[in-house]
C-alpha positions in Angstrom: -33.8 10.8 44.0 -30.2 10.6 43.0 -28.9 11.4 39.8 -26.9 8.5 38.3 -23.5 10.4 37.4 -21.0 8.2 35.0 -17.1 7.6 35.5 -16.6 11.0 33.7 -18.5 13.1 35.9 -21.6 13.5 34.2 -25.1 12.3 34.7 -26.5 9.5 32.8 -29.5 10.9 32.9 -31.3 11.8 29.5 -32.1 15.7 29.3 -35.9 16.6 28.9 -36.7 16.6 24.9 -36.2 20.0 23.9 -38.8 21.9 21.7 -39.0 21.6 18.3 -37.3 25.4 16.7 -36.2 25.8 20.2 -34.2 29.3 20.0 -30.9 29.7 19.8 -30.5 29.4 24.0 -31.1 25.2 23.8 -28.0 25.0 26.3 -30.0 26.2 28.8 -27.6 24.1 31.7 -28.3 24.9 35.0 -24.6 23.6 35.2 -21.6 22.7 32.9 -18.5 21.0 33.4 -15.4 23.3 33.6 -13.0 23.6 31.0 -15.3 21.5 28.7 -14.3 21.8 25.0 -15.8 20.9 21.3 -13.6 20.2 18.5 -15.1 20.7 15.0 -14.3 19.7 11.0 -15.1 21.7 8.5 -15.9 20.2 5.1 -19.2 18.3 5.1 -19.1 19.7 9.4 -19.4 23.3 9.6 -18.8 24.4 5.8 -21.4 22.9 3.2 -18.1 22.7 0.9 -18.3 19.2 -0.5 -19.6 19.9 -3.9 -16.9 22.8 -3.9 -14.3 20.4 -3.4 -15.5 17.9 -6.1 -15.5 20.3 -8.8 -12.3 22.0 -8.0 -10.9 18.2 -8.3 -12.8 17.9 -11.2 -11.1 21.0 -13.4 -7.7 19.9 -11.9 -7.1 16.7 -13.3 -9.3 18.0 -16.3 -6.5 20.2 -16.9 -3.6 17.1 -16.7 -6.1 14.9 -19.0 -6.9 12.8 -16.2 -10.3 11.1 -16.2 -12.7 12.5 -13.6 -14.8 10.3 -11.3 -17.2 12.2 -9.0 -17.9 9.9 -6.5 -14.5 8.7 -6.4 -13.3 12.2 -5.7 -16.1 12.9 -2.8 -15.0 9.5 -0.5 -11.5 11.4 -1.1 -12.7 14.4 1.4 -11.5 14.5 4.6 -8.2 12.6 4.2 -5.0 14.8 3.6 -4.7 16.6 -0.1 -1.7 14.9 -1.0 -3.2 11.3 -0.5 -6.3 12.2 -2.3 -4.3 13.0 -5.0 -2.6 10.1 -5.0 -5.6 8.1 -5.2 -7.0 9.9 -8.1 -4.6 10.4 -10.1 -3.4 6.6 -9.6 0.1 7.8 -9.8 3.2 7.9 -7.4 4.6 10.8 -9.4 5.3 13.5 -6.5 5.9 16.6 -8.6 2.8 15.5 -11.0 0.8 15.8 -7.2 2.6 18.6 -5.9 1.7 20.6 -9.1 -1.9 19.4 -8.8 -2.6 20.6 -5.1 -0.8 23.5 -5.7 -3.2 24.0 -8.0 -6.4 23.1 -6.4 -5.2 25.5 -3.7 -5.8 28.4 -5.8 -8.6 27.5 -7.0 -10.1 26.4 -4.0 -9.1 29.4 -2.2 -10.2 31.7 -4.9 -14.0 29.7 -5.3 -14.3 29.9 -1.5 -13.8 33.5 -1.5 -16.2 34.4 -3.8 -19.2 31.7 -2.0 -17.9 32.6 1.5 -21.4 33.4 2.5 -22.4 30.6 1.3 -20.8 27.9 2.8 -21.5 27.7 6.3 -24.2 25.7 7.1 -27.1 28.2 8.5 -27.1 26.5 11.6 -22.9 26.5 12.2 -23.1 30.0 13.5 -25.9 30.1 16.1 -24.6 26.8 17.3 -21.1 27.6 18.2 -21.9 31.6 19.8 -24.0 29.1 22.3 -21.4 26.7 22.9 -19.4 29.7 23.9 -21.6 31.6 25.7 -21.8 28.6 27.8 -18.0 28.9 28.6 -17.1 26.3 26.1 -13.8 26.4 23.8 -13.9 25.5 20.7 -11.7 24.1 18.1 -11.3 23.1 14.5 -9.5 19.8 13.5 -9.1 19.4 9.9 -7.4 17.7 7.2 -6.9 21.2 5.5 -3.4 22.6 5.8 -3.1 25.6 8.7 -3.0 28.2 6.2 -6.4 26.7 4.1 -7.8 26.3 7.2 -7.1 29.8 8.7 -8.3 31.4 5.0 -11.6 29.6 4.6 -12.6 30.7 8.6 -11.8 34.3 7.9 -13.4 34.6 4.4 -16.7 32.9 6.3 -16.1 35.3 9.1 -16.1 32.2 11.6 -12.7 32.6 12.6 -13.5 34.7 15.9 -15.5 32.0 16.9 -12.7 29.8 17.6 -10.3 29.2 20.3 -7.9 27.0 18.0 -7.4 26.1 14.4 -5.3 23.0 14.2 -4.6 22.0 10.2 -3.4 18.5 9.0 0.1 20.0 9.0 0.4 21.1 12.6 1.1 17.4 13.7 3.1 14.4 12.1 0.0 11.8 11.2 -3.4 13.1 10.3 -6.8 11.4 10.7 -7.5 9.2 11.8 -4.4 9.2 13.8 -5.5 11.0 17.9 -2.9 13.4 16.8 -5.2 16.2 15.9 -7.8 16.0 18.8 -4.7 15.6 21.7 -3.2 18.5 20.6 -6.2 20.6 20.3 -7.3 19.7 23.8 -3.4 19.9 24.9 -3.3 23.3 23.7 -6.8 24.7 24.8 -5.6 23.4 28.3 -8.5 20.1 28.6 -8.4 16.7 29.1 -9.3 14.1 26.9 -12.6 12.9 29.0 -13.7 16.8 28.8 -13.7 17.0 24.9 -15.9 15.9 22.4 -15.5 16.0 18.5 -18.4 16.6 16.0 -17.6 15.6 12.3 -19.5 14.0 9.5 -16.6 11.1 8.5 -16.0 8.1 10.3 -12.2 9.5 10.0 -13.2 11.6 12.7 -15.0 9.5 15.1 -11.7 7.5 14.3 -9.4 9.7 15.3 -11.3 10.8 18.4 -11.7 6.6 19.5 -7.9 6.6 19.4 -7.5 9.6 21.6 -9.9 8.8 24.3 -12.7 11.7 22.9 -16.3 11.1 23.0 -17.8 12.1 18.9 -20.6 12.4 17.3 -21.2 12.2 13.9 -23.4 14.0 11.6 -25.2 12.9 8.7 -25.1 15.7 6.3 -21.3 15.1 4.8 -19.5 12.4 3.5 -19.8 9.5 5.3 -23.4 7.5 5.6 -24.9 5.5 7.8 -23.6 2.5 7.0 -20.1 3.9 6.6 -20.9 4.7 10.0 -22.3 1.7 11.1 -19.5 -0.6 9.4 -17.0 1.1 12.1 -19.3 0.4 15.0 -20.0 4.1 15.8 -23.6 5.0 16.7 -25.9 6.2 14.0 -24.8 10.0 13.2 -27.9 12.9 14.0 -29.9 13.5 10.6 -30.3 17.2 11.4 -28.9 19.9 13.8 -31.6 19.7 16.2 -30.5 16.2 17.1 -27.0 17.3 17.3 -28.7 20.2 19.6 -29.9 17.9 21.7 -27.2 15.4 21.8 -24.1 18.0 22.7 -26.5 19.2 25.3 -26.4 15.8 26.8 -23.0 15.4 26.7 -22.1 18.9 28.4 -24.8 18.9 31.3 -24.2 16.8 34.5 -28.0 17.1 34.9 -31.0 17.9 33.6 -31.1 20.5 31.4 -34.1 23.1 31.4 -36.4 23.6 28.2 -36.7 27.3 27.4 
């Protein structure tokens, strides 16, 4: 019987349920599309830096005798450092914020030295030496700044894995604005149709709905469910089998084999 195959070139038919632990080959495709491409975040994506980030907040505006709200510092992850800034610090004052993310820099940069082997989610590795052994490039897209970007892949030793690195200031607006994904599929030479981008904020699925990028989101950063839900994106996978099995869908134009 004929496969369904959607406007994209891919088959709408569901791969067959892959094993539970299934080994680190689960894009086991007897086919994939060419020049196919995955664009990651970081923080709360790849990294499990969240609680990093909050307390380096926290002993920033500690130091300027500015009072400290957790959770209002975590929905600030993701967006663009000065802008969090200016949200926490309630204050329009650009040298006050261009003293503070100077500071949280350094101490950012110094704290995710010294956890580097900590941060990556166990799973992060595995998952992208598959994508690419399966002829996939891959990307980061990420509110950091080049440079922060660039430091935190080579202290976590991920930075080989990647085909581009594309920081907050490589392009004018930042997410949720397409700017980010188009130029990361731009410059690893794919279309649009042929990317997807994996994040855990709904700035991400955002930013990939304005570019014309099929996302998914994960469940395990900073945005919930419902944060999810109240943009009208699907419900993000709970665990990195689900996100297994739901890249594998998207890559394959058919079935893919369990192994």
């Amino acid at each position: 019987m004929a496969k369904a195959i959607s406007s994209t070139g891919r088959c709408c038919c569901p791969p067959r349920a892959l094993p539970p632990n299934s080994p680190v080959c689960w894009l086991e495709a007897v086919s994939i599309m060419r020049d196919a491409a995955v664009l990651f975040d970081l923080d709360g994506t790849l990294l499990d830096t969240p609680a990093l980030i909050v307390r380096v907040f926290e002993s920033v505006l500690k130091r300027h005798g500015v009072a400290f709200d957790a959770d209002r510092a975590r929905r600030t992850i993701g967006i663009p450092l000065q802008q969090a800034f200016s949200q926490l610090l309630s204050a329009s004052d650009a040298a006050l914020i261009e003293t503070c993310m100077g500071e949280y820099r350094s101490i950012f940069k110094r704290e995710s030295e010294t956890f580097a082997e900590r941060l990556p989610f166990p799973e992060a590795r595995p998952f992208i030496e598959t994508l690419k052994r399966s002829g996939v490039k891959i990307a980061a897209v990420t509110s950091k700044i080049q440079v922060s970007a660039e430091d935190i892949l080579a202290a976590t030793r991920l930075r080989e894995l990647f085909d581009g690195v594309f920081g907050h200031d490589a392009v004018e607006h930042g997410k949720p604005a397409p700017d980010l994904a188009l130029l990361a599929a731009s410059s690893l030479q794919v279309a649009p149709r042929d990317a997807l981008v994996i994040g855990d904020s709904t700035d991400d699925l955002l930013m990939a709905r304005a570019a014309g990028i099929d996302a998914i989101g994960v469940g395990w950063g900073v945005s919930s469910r419902a944060d999810f839900a109240g943009k009208g994106f699907p419900e993000p996978v709970a665990d990195w089998a689900a996100l297994r099995s739901r890249t594998a869908r998207w890559l394959s134009p058919i079935q893919l084999s369990e192994h």
